[in-house]
C-alpha positions as CSV (number, residue, x, y, z in Angstrom):
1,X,11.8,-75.0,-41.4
2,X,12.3,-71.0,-41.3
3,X,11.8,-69.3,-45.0
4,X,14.2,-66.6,-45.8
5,X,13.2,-63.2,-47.3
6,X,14.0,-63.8,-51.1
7,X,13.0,-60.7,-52.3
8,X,15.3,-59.1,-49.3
9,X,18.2,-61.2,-50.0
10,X,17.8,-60.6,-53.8
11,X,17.9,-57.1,-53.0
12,X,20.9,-56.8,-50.6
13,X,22.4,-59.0,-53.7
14,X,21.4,-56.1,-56.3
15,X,22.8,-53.2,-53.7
16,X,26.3,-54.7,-53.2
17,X,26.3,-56.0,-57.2
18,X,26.1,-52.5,-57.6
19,X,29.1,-51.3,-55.1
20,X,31.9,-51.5,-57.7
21,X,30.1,-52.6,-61.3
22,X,32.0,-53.0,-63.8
23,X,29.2,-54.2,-66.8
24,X,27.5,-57.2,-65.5
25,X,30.2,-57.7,-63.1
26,X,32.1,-56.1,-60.8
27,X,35.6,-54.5,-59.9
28,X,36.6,-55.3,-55.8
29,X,40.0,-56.0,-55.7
30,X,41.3,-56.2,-52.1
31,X,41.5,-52.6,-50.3
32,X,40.3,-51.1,-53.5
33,X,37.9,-47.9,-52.7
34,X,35.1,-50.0,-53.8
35,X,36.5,-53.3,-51.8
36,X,36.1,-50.7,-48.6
37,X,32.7,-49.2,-49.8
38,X,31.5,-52.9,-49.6
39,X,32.7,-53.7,-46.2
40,X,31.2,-50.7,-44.9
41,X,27.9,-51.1,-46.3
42,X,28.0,-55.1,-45.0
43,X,29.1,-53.9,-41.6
44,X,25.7,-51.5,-41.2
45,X,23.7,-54.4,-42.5
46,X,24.7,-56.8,-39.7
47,X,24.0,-54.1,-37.2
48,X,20.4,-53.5,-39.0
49,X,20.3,-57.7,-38.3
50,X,20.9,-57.0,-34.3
51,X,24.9,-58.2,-34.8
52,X,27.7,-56.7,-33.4
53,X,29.8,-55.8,-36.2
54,X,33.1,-54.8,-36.5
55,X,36.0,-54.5,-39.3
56,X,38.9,-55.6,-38.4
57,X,42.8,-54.9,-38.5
58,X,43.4,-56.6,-42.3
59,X,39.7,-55.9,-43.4
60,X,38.2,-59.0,-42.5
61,X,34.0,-58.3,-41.5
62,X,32.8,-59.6,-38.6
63,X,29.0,-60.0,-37.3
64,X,28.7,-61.8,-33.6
65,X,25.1,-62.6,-32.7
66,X,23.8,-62.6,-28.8
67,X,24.6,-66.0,-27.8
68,X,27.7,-67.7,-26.8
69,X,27.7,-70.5,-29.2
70,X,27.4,-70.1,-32.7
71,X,27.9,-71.6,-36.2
72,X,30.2,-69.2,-38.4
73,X,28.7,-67.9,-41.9
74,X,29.9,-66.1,-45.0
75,X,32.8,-65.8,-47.4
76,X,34.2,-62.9,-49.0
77,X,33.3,-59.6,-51.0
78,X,36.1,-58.7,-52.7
79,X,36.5,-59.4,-56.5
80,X,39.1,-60.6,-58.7
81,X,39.7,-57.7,-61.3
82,X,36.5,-57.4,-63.5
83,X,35.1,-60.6,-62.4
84,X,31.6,-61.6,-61.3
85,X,28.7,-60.0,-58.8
86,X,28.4,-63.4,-57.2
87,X,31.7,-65.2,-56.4
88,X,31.8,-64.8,-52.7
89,X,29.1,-61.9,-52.2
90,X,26.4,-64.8,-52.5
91,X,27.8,-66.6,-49.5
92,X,28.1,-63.2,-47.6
93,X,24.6,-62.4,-48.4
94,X,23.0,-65.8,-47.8
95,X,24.6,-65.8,-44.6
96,X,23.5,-62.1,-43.7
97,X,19.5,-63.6,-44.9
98,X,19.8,-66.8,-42.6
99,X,21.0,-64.5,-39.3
100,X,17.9,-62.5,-39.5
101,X,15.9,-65.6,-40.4
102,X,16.6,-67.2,-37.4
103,X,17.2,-64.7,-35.2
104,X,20.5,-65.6,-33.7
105,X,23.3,-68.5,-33.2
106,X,24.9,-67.4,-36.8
107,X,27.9,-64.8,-36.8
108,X,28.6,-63.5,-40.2
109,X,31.9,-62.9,-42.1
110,X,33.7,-61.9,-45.1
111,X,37.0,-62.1,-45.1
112,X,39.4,-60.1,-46.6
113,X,41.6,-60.9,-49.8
114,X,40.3,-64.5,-50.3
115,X,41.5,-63.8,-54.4
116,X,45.3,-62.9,-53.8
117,X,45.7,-59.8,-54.5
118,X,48.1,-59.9,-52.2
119,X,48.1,-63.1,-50.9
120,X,45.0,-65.6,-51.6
121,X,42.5,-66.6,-48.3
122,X,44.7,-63.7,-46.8
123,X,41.7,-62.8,-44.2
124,X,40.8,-66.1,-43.3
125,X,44.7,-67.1,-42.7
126,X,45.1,-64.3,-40.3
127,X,41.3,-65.4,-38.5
128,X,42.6,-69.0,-37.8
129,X,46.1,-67.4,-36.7
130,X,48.1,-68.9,-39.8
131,X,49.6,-64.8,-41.3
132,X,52.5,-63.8,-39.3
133,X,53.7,-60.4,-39.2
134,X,57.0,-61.1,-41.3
135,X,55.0,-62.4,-44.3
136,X,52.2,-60.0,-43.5
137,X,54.8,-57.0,-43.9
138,X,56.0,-57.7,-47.0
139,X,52.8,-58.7,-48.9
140,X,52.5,-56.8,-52.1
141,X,50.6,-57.2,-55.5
142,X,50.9,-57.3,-58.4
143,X,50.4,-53.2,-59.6
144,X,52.9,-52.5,-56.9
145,X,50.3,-51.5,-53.7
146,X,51.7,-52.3,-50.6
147,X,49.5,-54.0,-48.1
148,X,50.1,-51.8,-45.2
149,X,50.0,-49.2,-46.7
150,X,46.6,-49.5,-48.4
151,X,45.3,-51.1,-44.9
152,X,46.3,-47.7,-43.8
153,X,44.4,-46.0,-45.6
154,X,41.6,-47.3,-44.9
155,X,41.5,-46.4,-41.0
156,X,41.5,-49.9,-40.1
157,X,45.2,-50.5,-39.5
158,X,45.9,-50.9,-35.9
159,X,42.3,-52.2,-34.8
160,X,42.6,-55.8,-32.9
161,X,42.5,-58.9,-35.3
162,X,39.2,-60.7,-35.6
163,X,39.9,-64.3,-34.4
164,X,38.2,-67.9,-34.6
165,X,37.0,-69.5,-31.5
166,X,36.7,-73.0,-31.3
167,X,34.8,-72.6,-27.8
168,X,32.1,-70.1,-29.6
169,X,32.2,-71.4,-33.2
170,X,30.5,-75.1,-34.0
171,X,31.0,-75.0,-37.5
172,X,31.7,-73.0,-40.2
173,X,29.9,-72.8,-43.7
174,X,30.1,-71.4,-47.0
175,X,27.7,-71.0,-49.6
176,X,29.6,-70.2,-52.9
177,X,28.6,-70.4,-57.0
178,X,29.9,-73.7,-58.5
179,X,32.6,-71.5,-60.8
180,X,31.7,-75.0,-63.0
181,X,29.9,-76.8,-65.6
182,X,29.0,-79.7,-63.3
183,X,25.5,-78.9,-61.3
184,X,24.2,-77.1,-64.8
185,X,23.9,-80.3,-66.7
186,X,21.6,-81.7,-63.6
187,X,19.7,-83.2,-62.5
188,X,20.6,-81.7,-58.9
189,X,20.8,-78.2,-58.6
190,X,23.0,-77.8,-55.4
191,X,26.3,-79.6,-54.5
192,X,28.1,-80.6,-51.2
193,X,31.8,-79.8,-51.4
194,X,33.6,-83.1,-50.1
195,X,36.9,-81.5,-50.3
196,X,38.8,-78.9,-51.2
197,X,42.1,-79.0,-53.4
198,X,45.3,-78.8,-53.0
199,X,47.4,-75.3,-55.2
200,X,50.9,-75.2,-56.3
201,X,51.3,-71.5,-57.7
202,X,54.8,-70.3,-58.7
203,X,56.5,-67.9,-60.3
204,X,59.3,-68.7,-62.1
205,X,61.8,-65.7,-63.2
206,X,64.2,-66.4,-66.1
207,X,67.5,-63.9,-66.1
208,X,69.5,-63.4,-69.9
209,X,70.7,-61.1,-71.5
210,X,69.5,-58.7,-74.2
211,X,71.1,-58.4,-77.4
212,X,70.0,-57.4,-81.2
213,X,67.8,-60.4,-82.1
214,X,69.1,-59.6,-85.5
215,X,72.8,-59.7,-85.2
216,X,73.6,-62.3,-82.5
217,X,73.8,-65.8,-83.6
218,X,71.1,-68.1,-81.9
219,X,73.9,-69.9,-80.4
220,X,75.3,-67.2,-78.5
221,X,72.5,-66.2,-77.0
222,X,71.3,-66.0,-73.2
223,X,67.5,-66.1,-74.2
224,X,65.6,-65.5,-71.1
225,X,62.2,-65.9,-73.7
226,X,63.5,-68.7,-75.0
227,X,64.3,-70.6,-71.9
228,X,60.5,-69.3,-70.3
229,X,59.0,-70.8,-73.5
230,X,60.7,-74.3,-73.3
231,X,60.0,-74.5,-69.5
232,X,55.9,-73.8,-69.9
233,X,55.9,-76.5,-72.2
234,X,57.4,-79.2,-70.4
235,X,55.5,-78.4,-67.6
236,X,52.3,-78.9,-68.4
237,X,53.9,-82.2,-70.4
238,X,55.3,-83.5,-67.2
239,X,51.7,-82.4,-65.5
240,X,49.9,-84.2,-68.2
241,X,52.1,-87.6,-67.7
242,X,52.3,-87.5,-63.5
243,X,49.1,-86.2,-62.4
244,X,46.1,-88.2,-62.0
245,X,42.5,-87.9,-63.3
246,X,41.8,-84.4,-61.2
247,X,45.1,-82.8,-61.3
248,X,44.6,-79.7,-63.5
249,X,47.2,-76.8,-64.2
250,X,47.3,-73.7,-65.9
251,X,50.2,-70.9,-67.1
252,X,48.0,-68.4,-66.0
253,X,50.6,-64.9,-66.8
254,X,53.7,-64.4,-68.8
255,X,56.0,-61.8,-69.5
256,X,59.2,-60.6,-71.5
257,X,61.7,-57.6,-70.8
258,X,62.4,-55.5,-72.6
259,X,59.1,-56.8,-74.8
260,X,60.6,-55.4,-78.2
261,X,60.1,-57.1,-81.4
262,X,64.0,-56.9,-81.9
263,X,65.5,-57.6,-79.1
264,X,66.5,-60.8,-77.2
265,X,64.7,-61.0,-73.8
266,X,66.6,-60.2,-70.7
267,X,64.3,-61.5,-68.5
268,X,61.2,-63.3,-68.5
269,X,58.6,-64.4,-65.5
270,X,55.4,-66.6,-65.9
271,X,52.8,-67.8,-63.1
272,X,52.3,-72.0,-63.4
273,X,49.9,-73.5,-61.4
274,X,48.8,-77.5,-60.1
275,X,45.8,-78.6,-58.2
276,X,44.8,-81.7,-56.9
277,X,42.9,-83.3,-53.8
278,X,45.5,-85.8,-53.0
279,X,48.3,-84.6,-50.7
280,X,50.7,-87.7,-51.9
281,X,50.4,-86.6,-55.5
282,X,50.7,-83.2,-54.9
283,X,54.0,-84.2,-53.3
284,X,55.2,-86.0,-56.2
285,X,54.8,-83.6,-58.6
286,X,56.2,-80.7,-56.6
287,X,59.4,-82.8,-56.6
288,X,59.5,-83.5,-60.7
289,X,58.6,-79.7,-61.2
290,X,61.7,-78.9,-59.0
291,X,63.8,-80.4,-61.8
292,X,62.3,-78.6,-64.6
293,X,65.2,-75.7,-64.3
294,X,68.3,-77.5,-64.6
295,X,69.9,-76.7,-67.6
296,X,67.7,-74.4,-69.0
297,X,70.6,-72.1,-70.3
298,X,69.9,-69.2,-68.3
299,X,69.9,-68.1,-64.9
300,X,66.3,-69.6,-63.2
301,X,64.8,-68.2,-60.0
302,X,61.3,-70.2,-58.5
303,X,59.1,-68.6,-55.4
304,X,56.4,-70.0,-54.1
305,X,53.4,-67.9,-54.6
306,X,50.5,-70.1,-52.8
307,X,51.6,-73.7,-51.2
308,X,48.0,-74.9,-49.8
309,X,47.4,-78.2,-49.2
310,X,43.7,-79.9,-49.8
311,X,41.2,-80.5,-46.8
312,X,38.3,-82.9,-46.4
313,X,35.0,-81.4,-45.4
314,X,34.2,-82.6,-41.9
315,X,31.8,-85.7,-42.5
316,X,28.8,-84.0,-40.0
317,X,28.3,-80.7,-41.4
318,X,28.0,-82.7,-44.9
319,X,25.4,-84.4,-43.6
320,X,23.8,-81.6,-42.4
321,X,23.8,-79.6,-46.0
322,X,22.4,-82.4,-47.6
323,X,19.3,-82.1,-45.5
324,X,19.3,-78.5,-46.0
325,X,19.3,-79.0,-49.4
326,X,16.3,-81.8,-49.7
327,X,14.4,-79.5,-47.3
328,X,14.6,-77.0,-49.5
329,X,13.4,-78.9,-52.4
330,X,16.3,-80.3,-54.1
331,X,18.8,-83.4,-53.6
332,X,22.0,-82.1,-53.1
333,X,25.3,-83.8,-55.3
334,X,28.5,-84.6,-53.6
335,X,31.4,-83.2,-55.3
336,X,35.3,-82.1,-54.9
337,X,35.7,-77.9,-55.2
338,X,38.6,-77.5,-57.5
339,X,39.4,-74.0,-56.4
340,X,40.2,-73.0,-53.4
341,X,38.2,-70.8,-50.7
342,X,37.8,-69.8,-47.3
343,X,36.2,-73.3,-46.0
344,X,39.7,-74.4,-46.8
345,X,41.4,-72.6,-44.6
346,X,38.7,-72.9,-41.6
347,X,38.5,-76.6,-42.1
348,X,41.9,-76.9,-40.6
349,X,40.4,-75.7,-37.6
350,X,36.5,-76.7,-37.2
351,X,33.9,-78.8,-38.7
352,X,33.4,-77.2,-41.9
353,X,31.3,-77.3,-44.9
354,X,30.7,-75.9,-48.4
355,X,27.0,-75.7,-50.1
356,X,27.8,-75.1,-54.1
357,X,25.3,-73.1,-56.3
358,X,25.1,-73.6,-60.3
359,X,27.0,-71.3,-62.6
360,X,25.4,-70.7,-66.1
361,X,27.6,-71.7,-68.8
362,X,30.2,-73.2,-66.0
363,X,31.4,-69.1,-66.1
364,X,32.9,-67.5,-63.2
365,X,35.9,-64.8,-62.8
366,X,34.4,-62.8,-65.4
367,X,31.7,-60.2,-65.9
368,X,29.6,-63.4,-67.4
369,X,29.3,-64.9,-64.4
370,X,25.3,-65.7,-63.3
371,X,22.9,-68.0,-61.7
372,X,19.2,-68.5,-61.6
373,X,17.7,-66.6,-59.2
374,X,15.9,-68.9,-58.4
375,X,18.6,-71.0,-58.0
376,X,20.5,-68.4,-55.4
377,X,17.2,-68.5,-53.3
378,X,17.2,-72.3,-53.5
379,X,20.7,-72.6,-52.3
380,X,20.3,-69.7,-49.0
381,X,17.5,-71.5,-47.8
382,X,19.1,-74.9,-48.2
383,X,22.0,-73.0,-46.3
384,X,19.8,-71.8,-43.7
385,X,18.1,-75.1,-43.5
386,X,21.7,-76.8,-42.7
387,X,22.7,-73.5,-40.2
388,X,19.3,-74.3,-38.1
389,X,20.6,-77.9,-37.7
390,X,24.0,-77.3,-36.8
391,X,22.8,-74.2,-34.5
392,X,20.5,-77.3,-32.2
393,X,22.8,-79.6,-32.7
């Protein structure tokens, strides 16, 4: 068994922690100044490792290694807004550690705009071949930047895409925080993803009318609020009766025009969300939610913000982390990832894996977020462990 560097993978931790803090946390969004800053300082690091690195045409980071078969490593660096210093920079960095631990058959990468702020897994989608140029042109987030033209910005626009290759690539793995309470309560202190789930996000637009909430009888109204208010609540009643034991939701955003004390909304928009591993139940409930807008009294309009389906982590490369994980001193739990990352996308693709590390408190997507460290170091050397065998096998 190789040891990693700790105190050099701490470190490169610390330095990117620091690209972009924001308190304890930090502030990447996708194609932010400090979202570049990151991928810029990754890219010299690979090179310092003997890669050949190179940033791509949407962002995505990209370290090749000398041979011509490899097992694929990383995640992502960019942030959700004031979120945490480890939720995808761990995997980057443990993956960066076990390259120049073993000197070869690893390529790194962090790919671009796994958190949606324009679209979620956004670089991975485009590696595997799954953006096209349509949706890609008229991606968009949520403050109103424009995808291309932030990409151009950056110098990057143009450059040829980055692409998975199933001839070169064996496997791909991803070493990521828990973002849940689950491994802190023990007594195992890593996990093995066995799948990923399935997200339903949409946003759902209700169009009224405004009038004097003071002078228009209830009856007579066109209450876009209203309307948004009785919708949210029978969702998450029809979730709670149709999903099974691991479906979960959420109303993550809401939002009323004009937003005045006295006046009747015009229009009002809100972000729901379902998750669960199984594909037929997923199914199911998209069809019930479909119903949810007939005859709410005002004018409803429903997009599709992420449709992903689940994926099973390939049975081998399961294996293979769980002797990573007892070689590097701790039994390894099996366990479903309820959000969604990268390996999700890849595993559509090639054998693919997840290794989860413990979050304190279960806290992630906020400044709060932590781990041990020596829980980080446990979990890149287990990773490393589990590269090594993929890498001979």
């Amino acid at each position: 068994m190789s040891a990693i560097d700790a105190d050099r993978m701490l470190a490169d931790l610390g330095e990117l922690s620091a690209i972009g803090r924001c308190g304890r946390g930090v502030h990447r969004p996708a194609l932010t100044q400090d979202d570049v800053r990151a991928r810029e300082w990754l890219a010299e690091r690979l090179r310092d490792a003997g890669l050949q690195a190179e940033i791509d045409g949407v962002g995505n980071v990209l370290g090749r290694c000398p041979q011509r078969r490899a097992v694929l490593a990383g995640s992502h660096v960019d942030s959700v807004p004031h979120g945490g210093r480890l939720d995808g920079a761990l995997g980057v960095v443990a993956a960066l550690e076990a390259a120049r631990t073993l000197g070869g058959a690893v390529d790194v990468v962090s790919f671009s705009d796994e958190e949606g702020a324009f679209t979620g897994t956004l670089g991975s989608r485009a590696f595997v071949g799954e953006l096209g140029d349509e949706e890609r042109a008229g991606l968009q987030s949520a403050d109103g930047r424009r995808f291309d033209e932030e990409l151009a910005a950056t110098g990057w626009a143009g450059r040829p895409l980055a692409r998975l290759d199933p001839a070169r690539h064996s496997a791909f793995v991803e070493l990521h925080i828990e973002q849940g309470p689950v491994l802190e309560a023990g007594p195992q202190r890593l996990g093995v993803v066995t799948g990923i789930v399935g997200i339903r996000r949409l946003r759902v637009t209700f169009t009224g009318r405004a009038d004097h909430a003071g002078t228009t009888p209830t009856a007579l109204r066109r209450d876009a609020g209203a309307a948004a208010l009785r919708y949210g609540t029978a969702f998450l009643d029809l979730v709670a009766e149709q999903g099974g034991p691991d479906t979960v939701c959420n109303i993550g955003a809401i939002r009323f025009e004009p937003g005045a004390g006295n006046i009747v909304p015009a229009l009002a928009e809100m972000l729901v969300e379902y998750r669960d591993l199984s594909a037929e139940r997923l199914a199911a409930l998209d069809a019930a939610v479909a119903t949810l807008v007939e005859d709410v009294g005002v004018e409803v309009a429903v997009a599709s913000v992420i449709h992903q389906d689940g994926v099973a982590m390939d049975p081998s490369v399961i294996a293979a982390l769980e002797r990573g994980a007892q070689a590097a001193g701790s039994p390894a739990r099996r366990m479903p990832s309820g959000a969604g990352h990268d390996a999700m996308i890849l595993g559509r693709h090639i054998p693919a894996g997840m290794l989860f590390a413990p979050s304190i408190g279960g806290r992630s997507h906020s400044e709060e977020e932590d781990t041990d460290p020596a829980d980080l170091v446990l979990a890149a050397q287990g990773l490393t462990n589990a590269i090594a065998e993929l890498a001979d096998g």
